[in-house]
C-alpha positions as CSV (number, residue, x, y, z in Angstrom):
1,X,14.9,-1.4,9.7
2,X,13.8,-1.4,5.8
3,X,10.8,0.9,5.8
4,X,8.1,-0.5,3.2
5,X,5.5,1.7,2.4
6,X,2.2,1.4,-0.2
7,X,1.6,4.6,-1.6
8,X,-1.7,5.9,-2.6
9,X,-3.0,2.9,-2.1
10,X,-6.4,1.4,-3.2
11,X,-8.0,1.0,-0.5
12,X,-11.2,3.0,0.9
13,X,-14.6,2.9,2.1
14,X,-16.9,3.9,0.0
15,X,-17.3,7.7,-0.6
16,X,-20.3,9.1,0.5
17,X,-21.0,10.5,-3.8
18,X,-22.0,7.4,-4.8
19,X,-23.7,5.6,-2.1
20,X,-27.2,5.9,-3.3
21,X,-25.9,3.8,-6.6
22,X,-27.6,0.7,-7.2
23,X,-24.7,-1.1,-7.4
24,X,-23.2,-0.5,-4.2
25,X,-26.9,-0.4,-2.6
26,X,-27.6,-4.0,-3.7
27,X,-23.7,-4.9,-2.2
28,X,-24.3,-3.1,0.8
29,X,-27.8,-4.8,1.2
30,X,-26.2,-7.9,0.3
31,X,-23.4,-7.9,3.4
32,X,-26.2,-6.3,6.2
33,X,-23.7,-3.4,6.2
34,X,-24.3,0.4,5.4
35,X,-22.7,1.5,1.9
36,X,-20.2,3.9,3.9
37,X,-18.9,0.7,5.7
38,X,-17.9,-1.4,3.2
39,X,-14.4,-1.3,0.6
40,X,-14.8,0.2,-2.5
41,X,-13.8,-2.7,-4.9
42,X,-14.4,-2.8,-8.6
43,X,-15.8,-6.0,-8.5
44,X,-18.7,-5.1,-7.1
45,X,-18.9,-1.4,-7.5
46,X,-17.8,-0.8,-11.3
47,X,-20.9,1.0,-12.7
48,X,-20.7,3.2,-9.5
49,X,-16.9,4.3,-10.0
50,X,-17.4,5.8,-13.4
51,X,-18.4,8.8,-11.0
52,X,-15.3,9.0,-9.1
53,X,-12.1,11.3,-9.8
54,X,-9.0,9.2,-10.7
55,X,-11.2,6.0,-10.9
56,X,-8.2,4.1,-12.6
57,X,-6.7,3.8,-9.4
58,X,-9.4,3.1,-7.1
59,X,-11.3,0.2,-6.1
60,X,-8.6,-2.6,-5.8
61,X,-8.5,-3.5,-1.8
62,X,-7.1,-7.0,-3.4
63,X,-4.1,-5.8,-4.8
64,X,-3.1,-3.9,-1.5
65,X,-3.9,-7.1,0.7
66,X,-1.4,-9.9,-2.0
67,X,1.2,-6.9,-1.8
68,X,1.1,-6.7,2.1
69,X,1.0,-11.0,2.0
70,X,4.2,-10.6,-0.1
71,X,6.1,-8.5,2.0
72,X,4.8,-9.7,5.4
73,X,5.2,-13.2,4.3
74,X,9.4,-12.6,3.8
75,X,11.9,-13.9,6.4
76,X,13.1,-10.4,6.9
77,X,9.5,-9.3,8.2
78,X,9.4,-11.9,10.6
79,X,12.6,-11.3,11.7
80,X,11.7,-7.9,12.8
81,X,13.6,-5.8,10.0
82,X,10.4,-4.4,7.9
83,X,8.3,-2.2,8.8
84,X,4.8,-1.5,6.6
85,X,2.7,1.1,6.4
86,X,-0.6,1.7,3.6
87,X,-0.7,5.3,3.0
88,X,-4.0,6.5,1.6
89,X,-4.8,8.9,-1.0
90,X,-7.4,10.1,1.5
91,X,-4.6,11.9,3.8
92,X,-4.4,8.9,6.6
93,X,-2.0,5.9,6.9
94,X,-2.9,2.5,8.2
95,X,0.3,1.6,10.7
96,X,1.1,-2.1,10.7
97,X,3.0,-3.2,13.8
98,X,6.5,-5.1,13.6
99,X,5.7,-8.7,12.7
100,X,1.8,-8.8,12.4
101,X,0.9,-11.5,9.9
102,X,-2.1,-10.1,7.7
103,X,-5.0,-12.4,6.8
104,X,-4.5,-14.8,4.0
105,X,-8.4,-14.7,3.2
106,X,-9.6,-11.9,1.4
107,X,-12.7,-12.1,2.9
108,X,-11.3,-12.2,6.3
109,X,-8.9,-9.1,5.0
110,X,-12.1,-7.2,3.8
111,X,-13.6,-7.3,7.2
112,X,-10.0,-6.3,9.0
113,X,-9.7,-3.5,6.9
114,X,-13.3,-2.4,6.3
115,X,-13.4,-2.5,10.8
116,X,-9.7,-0.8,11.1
117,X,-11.4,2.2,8.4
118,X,-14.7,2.7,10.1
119,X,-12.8,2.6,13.9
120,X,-9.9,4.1,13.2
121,X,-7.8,2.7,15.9
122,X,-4.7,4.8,17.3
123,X,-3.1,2.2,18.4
124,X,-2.6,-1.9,18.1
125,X,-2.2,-3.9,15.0
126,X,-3.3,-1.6,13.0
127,X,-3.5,2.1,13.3
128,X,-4.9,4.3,11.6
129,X,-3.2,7.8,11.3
130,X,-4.2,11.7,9.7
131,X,-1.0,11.9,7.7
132,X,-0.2,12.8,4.3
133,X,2.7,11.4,2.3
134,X,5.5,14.1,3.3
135,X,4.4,13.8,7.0
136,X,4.8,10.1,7.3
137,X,8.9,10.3,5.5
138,X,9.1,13.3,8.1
139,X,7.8,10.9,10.8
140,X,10.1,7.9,9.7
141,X,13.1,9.8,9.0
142,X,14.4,7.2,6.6
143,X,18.3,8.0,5.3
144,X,17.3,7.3,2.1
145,X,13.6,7.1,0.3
146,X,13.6,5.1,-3.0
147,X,10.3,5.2,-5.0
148,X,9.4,2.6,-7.8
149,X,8.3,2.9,-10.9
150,X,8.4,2.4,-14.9
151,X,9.1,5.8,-14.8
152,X,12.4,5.2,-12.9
153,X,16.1,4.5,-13.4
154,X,16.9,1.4,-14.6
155,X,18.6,-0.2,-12.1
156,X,19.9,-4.0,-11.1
157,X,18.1,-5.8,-8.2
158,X,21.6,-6.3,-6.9
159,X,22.6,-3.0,-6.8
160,X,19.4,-1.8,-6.0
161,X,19.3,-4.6,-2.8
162,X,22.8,-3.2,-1.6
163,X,22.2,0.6,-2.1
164,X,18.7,-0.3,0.3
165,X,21.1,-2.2,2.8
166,X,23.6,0.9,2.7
167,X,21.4,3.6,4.3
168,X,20.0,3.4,7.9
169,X,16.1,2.9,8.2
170,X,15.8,3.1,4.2
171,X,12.4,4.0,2.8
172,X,11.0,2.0,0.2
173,X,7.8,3.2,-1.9
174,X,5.6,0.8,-4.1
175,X,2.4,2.0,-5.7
176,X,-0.4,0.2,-4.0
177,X,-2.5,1.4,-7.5
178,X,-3.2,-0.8,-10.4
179,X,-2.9,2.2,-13.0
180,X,-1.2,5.1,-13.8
181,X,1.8,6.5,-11.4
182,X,2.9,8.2,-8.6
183,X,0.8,12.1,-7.6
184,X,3.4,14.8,-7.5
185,X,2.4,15.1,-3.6
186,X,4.7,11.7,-3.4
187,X,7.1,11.9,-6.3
188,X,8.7,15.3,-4.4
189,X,9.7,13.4,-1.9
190,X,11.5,11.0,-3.3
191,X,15.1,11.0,-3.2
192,X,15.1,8.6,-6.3
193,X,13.0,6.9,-8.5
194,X,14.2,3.6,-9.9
195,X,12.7,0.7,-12.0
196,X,13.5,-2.9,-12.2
197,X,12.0,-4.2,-15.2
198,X,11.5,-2.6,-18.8
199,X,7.6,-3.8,-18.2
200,X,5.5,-2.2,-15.7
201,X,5.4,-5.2,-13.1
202,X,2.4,-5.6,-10.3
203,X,2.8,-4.2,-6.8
204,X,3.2,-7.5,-5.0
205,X,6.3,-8.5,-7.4
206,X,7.8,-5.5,-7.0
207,X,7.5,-5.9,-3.4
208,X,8.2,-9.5,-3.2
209,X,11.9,-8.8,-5.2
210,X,12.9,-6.0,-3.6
211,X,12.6,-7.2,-0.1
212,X,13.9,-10.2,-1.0
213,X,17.6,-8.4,-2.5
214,X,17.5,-6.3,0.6
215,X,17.7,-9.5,2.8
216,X,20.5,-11.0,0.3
217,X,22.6,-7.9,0.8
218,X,21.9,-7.2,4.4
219,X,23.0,-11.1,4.6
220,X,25.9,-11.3,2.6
């Protein structure tokens, strides 16, 4: 089982600081929804995050749900053999069951999310868990947890493909951020860092390609 994790991902309600903005009033007013019950999301809400600690990486729910369509869409998630989680900078992780197929509508992934966030399921399709980083490696016990980033190694998709495929239940971590890099609270628990590209590439590429090897290898 490759485990696929989106760290720190960009993806949360509203925070209470800025609910009285204008910005995400009129949005809130807009959707018949209260401003704590609704995604944070740039788009809408960019006056409002100027506010907000670590505002670079905040406020990008559509980056996490074309990352999760990448991975989920792959032969090796259908076949059972990835597992995804979306951990939160908040301290919780949204669980995704073995082959649940996210919504390919953003819209219709807004209100998934936005419901899963406010409910906080324990248990179904998606779960929502009170973890931090090092608690959900603990909890997965992967034999190996490789992190990526520009930061990294520079390593080939090959080898990197047949290094995943090498290690039972191997971990692997993609920022689910559009800026900046990974908190120390992750980096420690990484037992290596790696990079595929000279460029800093998006999350759903990375995803996409390093899934992908790790089918080629586990296949050949």
């Amino acid at each position: 089982m490759l485990n696929f994790v989106l760290a720190e991902s960009s993806l949360e309600l509203v925070p209470k600081e800025i609910w009285r903005h204008p910005a995400v009033v009129s949005d809130a007013r807009r959707r018949e929804a209260e401003p704590g019950e609704i995604l944070l999301d740039r788009s809408f809400h960019h006056a409002a995050m100027t506010r907000l600690k670590d505002s670079e990486k905040r406020g990008r729910p559509d980056l996490v749900h074309v990352t999760l369509l990448s991975v989920t869409g792959t032969p090796l998630y259908l076949d059972g053999k990835v597992k995804a989680y979306v951990h939160l900078s908040s301290g919780s992780v949204v669980e995704i069951a073995e082959k649940t197929r996210i919504p390919k509508s953003y819209l219709r992934f807004r209100g998934l999310m936005e419901k899963c966030l406010v409910e906080r399921p324990a248990s179904g399709l998606l779960a929502v868990r009170e973890l931090s980083f090092a608690e959900l490696i603990k909890g997965v016990r992967p034999g190996r947890t490789i992190g990526l980033s520009v930061r990294g190694k520079q390593v080939g998709l090959a080898e990197l493909g047949r290094e995943i495929s090498s290690v039972k239940d191997p971990c692997v971590v993609v920022g689910g951020f559009p800026h900046g890099h990974f908190s120390p609270e992750v980096e420690e628990r990484l037992d290596e860092v790696a990079r595929i590209d000279q460029r800093p590439l998006e999350a759903h590429v990375v995803a996409a390609r390093v899934v992908y090897e790790a089918e080629k290898a586990a296949s050949g």
